[in-house]
N, C-alpha and C positions, 0 to 999 in steps of 0.2 A: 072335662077337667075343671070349667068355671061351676060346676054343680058342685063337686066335690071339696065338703068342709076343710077348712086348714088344719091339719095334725097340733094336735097338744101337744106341751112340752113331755107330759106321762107317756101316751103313747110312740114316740120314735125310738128307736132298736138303741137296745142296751150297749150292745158291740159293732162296731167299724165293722166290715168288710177283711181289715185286718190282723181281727181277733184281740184287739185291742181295745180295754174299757176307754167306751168315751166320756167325752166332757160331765154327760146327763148322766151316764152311770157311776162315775164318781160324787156328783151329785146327791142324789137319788140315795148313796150307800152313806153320806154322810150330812144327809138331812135334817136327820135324827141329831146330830150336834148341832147345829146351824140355826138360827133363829130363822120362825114362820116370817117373820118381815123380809130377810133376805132374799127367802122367797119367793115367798109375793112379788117383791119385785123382778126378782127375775124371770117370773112365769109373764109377768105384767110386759116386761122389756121384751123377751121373743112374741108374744103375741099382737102386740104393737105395731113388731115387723110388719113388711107389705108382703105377699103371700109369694111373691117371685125371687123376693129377697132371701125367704125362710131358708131353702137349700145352700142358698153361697154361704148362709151363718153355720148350716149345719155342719157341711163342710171344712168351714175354718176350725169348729168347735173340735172335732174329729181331727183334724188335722194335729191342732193345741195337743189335746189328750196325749196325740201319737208321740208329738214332742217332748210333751212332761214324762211319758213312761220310758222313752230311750234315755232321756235326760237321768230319771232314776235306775236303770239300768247300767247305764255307765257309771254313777256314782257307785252303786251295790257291786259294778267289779272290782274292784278295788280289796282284793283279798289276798295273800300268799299265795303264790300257786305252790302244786304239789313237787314240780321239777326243781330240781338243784343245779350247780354249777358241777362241771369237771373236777373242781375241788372238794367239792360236798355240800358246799354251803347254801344256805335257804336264799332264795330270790326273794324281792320287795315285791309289795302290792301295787308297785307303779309299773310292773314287768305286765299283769295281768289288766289294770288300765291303760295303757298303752298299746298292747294286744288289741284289745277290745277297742279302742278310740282305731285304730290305724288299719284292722281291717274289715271296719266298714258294717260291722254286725250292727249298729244302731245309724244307719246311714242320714239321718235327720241331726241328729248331735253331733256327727263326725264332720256333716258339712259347716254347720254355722261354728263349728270349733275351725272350720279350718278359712272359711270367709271371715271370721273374725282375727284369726295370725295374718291373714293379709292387711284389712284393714288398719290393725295396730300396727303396720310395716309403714304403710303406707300414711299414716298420721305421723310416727315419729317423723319420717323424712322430710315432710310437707308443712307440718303445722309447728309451730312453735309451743310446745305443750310446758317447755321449761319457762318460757317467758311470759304467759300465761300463770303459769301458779305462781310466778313473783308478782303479776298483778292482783291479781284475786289478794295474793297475801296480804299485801299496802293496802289495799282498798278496804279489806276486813278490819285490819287492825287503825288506820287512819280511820273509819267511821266510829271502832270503838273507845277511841281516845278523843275526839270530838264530842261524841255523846259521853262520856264520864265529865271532861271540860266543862262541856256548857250544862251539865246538871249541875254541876257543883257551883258554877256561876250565875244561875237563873231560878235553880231551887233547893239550892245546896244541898243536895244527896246526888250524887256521882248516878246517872242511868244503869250502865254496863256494869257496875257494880251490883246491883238493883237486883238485876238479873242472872244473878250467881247463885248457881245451884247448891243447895244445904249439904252436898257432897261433891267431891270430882267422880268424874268416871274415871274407872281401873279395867284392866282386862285383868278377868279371872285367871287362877290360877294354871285350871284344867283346860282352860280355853289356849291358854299359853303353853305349857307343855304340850296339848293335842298337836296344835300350829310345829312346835319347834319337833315334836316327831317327825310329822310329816313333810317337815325340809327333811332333816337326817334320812327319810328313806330314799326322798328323790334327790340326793346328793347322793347316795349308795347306789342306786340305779345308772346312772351316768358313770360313778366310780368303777361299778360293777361291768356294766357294758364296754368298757374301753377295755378291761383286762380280757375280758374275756375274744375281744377282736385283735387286740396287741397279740396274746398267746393262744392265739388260731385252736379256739378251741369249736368253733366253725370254719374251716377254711374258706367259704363260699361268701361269709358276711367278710372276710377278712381280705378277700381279693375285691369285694365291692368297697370298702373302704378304702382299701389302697386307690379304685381307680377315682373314686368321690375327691379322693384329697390332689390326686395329680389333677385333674382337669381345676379345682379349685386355685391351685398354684399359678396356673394360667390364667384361670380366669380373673384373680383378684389385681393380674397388673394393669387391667383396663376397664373392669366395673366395679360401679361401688359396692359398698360393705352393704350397703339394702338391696341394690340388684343381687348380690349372692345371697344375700338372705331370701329373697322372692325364690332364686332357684330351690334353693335348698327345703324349703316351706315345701314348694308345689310337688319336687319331687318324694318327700317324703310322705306325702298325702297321697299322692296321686300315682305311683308307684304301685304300692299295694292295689287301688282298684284295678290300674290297667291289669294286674296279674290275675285278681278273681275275675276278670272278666273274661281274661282269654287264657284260663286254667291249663283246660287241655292241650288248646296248640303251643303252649308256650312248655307245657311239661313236655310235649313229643319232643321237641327240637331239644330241650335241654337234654333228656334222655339221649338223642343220637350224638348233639356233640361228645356226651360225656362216654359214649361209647367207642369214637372215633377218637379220643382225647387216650384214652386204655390203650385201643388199638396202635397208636402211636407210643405211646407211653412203653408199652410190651416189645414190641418190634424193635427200640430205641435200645431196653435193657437186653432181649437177645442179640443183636446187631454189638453192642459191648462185652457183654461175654465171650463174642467170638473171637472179637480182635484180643480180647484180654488174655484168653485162651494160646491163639497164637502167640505173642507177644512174651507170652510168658514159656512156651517151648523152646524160640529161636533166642530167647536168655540161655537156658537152659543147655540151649545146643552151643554155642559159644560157649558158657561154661565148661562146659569138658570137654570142646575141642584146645582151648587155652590150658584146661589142669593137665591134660596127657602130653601137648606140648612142652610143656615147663616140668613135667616128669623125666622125659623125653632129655630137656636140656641138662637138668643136673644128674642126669646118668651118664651121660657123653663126659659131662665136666670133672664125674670120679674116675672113668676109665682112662681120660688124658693126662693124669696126674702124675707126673715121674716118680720115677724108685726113689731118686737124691732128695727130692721131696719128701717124700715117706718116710724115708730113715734119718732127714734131718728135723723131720718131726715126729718121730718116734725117740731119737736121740732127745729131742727139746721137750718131750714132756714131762709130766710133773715124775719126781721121785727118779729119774735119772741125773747122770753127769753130765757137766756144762761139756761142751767139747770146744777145746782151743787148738791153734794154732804153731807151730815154731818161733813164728815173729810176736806173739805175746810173751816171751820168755828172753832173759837176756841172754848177751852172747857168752859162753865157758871159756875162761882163759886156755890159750895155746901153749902158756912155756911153765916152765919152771917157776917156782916162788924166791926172788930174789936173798939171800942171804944178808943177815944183816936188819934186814926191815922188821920193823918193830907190827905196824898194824898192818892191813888191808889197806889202807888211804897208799902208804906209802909202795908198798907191791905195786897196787894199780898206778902210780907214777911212773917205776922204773921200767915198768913193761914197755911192749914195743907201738903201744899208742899212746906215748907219751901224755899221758892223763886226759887224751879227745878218746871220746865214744867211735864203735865203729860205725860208720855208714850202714843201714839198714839195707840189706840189697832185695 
């Protein structure tokens, strides 16, 4: 091995083990732009190496390549997919990088995406970043008002003025529309994702959100707002790999619960039919044991109805004669009409009820 020359930077293998262009092969393909000095030096730089060194650089190099090309592979997902919503409507391209970041196809970009949401967790909580860019801020603008001060006091031309560029910077137009699309889609995405779990158009994402937000409800009365965000983070990362990694045992068992889930489910809806079934007979039987009953009673109720009944309500209906009594009619004089008497008034005095009515007997 001490015989054997150290490899050229030309001769080591164009592709990874990976199937991934390495560092030299991106290189090598873009040479041809690149100044011969750059080169040089870099041929100059790996050769320099000490020869035990060469493989950890190749390694890293290879390693870099692997990173930049998942890096660009996550960025090139970022397209519509062809799936719709339940509604019809087209999904955002933050549906297919999110896909693509969460499970796990570019597993070098998806880790340092997800040790970086840690870190940035773990800085707001810890560091003081707000109090920090108020420093920086005083310090920049306090040096730059001292230096305009004392130029204008020691060479009368303001320094920081001095130094003022023949233009400001602008953000372009297209750079600012790009930027303010790509909020619009990932506000659509999250818009989109809540409806679609709100109206169970997955029920399986929509029972896992149910159970995400009860344990969260619990959890948020005794850790803080960054412990539930570490949870939330790790499980959303770390969720998806434990599932690719244990695909199949995890799909058998879901398979058997959800077949044991039917199974209950079925047995539940027969077991209701049954009783509903009966339930709705022994209605049924009460029912016309109660109508034959009450048929029963108002037949009894027309054959016990007296004659005098009958014929004082045949006499009282409509289009016959009222029927009275003797004592509705007054009483007929018994004698003679007195002579002499002029009206009726006077008759009825000399009669033998001396002008009193008779007693009604």
């Amino acid at each position: 091995m001490a015989d054997t020359a150290p490899p050229k930077l030309g001769d080591l293998p164009q592709q990874s083990e990976f199937k991934v262009p390495t560092l030299d092969s991106t290189t090598n393909m873009s040479s041809s732009n690149s100044s011969p000095a750059l080169q040089n030096a870099r041929d100059t730089a790996y050769n320099g190496l000490d020869v035990s060194l060469r493989p950890v650089a190749e390694n890293v190099k290879n390693q870099s390549a692997i990173t930049s090309s998942e890096f660009r592979n996550l960025a090139d997902s970022r397209t519509a997919p062809n799936q719709s919503t339940a509604t019809g409507q087209p999904l955002t391209h933050y549906h297919s990088f999110f896909y693509n970041l969460l499970s796990w196809e570019n597993p070098r970009a998806t880790t340092i995406s997800f040790l970086s949401t840690i870190l940035f967790i773990f800085a707001a909580r810890y560091l003081p970043a707000l109090r920090w860019t108020f420093k920086v801020l005083w310090m920049t603008l306090g040096v730059t008002a001292a230096m305009e001060l004392g130029g204008k006091l020691v060479l009368s031309k303001g320094l920081a003025s001095s130094l003022r560029p023949k233009r400001y910077y602008t953000i372009p137009r297209e750079a600012l529309e790009s930027s303010l699309e790509d909020v619009e889609q990932l506000i659509n995405f999250f818009v989109i994702e809540f409806q679609r779990v709100l109206f169970a158009e997955k029920p399986t994402h929509t029972v896992a959100a149910f159970v995400a937000s009860l344990i969260s409800y619990w959890l948020i009365k005794f850790t803080p707002l960054w412990g539930l965000s570490l949870i939330a983070v790790s499980l959303i990362y770390l969720g998806p790999l434990a599932y690719i990694s244990n695909q199949e045992f995890i799909d058998h068992h879901l398979e058997n619960a959800t077949n044991v889930a039917n199974a209950q489910a079925n047995q539940l809806k027969d077991l209701t039919a049954h009783h509903t079934s009966r339930a709705t007979g022994a209605v049924k039987s009460y029912a016309g044991d109660y109508t034959s009953k009450a048929q029963s009673y108002i037949g009894s109720a027309r054959g016990n109805t007296s004659p005098k009944a009958a014929n004082s309500g045949a006499a009282s209906g409509p289009g016959s004669a009222p029927a009275y009594t003797s004592s509705d009619f007054p009483h007929a004089p018994k004698q003679e009409p007195t002579m002499g008497a002029t009206s009726h008034q006077e008759q009825y005095e000399n009669s033998k009820f001396g002008g009193k009515a008779e007693p009604a007997y």
